[in-house]
N, C-alpha and C positions, 0 to 999 in steps of 0.2 A: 087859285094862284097858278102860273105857270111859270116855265124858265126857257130863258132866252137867252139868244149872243149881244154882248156889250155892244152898245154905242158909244160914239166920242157924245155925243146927245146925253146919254145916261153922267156925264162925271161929274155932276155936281151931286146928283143921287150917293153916287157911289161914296164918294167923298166924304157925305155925313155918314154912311153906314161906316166905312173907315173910323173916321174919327170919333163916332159909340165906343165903337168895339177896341180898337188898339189902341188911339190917343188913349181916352177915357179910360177903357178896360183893362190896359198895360201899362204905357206910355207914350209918351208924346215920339219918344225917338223910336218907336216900334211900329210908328205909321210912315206907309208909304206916301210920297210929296203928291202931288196933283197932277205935275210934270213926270213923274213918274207912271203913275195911272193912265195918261194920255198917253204915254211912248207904249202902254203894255197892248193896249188896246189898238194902239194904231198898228202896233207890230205883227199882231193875232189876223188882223185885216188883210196886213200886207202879204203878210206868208202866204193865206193861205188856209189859215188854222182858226177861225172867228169860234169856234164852240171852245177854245181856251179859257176865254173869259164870257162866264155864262152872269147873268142877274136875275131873281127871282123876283116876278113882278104881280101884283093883284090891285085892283082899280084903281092903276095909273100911278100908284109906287113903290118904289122898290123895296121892299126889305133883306136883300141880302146878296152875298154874291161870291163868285170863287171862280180863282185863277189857278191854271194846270196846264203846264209847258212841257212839249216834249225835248230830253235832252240825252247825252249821251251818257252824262255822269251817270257813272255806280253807286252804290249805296254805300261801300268803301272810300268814294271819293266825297261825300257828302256827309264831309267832319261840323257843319254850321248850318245855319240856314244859310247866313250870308256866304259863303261858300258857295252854297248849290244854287244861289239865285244870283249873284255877283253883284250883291248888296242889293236885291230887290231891281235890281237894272235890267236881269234877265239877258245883256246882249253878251254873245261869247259862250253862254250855256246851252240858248233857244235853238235845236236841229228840229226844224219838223219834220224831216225822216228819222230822228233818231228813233230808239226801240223803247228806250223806259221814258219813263212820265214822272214829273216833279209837279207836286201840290204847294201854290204860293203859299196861299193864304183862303179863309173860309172862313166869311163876316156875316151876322144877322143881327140886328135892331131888337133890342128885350120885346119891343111889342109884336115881333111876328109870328103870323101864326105858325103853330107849333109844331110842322112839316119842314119849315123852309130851307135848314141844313139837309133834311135826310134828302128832300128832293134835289137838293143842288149836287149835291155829293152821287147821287142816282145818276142823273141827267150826264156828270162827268165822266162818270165809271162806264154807261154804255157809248160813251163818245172813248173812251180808251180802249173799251172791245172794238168798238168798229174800226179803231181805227188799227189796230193789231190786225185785223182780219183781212184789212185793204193793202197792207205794207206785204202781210204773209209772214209777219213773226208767229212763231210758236206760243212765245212768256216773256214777258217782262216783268220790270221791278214799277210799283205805281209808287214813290216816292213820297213821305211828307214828316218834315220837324215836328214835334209837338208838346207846348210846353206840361209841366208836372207841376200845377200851381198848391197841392197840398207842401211839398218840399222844404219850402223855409218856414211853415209853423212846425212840421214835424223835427226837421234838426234844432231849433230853438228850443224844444222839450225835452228830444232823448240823445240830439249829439249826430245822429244818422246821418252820415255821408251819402253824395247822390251816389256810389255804386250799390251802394245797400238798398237805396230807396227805389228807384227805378222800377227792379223787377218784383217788389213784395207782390204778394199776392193774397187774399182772400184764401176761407175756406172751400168754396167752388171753385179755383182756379182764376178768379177774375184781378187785374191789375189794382193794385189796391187806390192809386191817388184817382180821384173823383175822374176827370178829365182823360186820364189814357184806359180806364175802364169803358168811357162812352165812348171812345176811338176802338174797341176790344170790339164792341156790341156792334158797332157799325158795321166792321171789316170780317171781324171771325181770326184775323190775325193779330198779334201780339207784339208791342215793340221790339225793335231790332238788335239797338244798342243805343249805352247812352249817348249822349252828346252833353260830354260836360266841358260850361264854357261854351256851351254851344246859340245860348238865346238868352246874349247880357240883359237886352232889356227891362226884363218878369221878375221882377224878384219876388212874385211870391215863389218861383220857380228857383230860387237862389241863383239865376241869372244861365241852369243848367237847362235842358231836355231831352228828348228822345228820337230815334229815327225810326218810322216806320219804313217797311220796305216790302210792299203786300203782292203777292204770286200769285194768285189766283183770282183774278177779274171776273169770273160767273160766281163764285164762293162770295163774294166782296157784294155785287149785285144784288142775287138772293139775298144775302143778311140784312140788303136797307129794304130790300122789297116786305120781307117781314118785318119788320122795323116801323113801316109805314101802314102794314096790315092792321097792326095792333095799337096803331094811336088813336 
């Protein structure tokens, strides 16, 4: 498998991976249009910035892919997803001179093989070093929502509000809802705050989530490179 820069070629690919993972996997109103996908793609071209939207591809199909836009929002300013992405439209947020990075979205097909997040998510993080190293920023913020899908079977059992829920933790310190645990493993950093009301569409997420907001882009690297060691 390797990972590449989107094609307007690839969007019908992209498109069912989309519609796996968010139609199907969330909902319907949690995927982005087709029109949308083309504007993101074509926008990544136009800039300047084609490693924005990378696809992970092995004998001729895709199984997965992830969009990561540079912008100038703060992590203070990115109360929603729909907030930091401008409803997934991306125009008005997209600086590709800005200093931090915002994580759209990050889709893989049940049957891929069982790298193809950690490599996309690789493939992006040293496209955010390099690209910190060419601007001549010091640090920035890598940005990204992420829902907390144990949330609404746990408040349906003991009542737990998402501030409560959010930061629980494990006895080794690890995030307790399934999902921001494997986002812990990935990055080595720990969610930011919540974002409640932040990601209507999930209701296993009670329609709440989380903001990552990770500082250290060689820490972040390392931890997928190990990650990838050991599968």
């Amino acid at each position: 498998m390797y990972v590449r820069n989107a094609t307007i070629a690839d969007l019908d690919a992209i498109m069912a991976v989309e519609e796996t993972s968010f139609g199907e996997g969330v909902a319907e109103e949690a995927m982005a249009t087709r029109e949308q996908m083309h504007a993101r793609i074509a926008m990544f071209e136009r800039s300047g910035f084609p490693e924005g939207f990378l696809v992970a591809e092995e004998d001729g199909c895709i199984f997965g892919y992830i969009v990561m836009f540079p912008t100038v929002l703060t992590p203070d300013e990115c109360v929603s997803w729909d907030k930091a992405t401008n409803y997934g439209n991306l125009t008005g947020v997209f600086d590709v001179t800005a200093q931090n990075t915002f994580i759209v979205s990050l889709a893989a097909v049940s049957r891929a093989p069982e790298s193809t997040s950690l490599l996309l998510v690789h493939k992006a993080f040293v496209s955010r070093l390099q690209r910190l190293r060419a601007y001549g920023y010091q640090k920035d913020y890598c940005m990204f929502c992420a829902r907390m899908p144990g949330y609404a079977q746990a408040h349906k059992k003991t009542g737990i509000t998402p501030e409560e829920y959010w930061c629980l933790e494990d006895g080794d310190g690890n995030p307790q809802d399934p999902l921001l645990r494997i986002f812990y493993h990935m990055t080595t950093e720990k969610p930011r705050r919540l974002l409640r009301d932040g990601y209507l569409p999930d209701i296993s997420s009670g329609g709440h989530g989380v903001l990552f907001a990770l500082e250290d882009p060689v820490a972040n690297i390392n931890a997928l490179a190990q990650l990838m060691c050991n599968k």
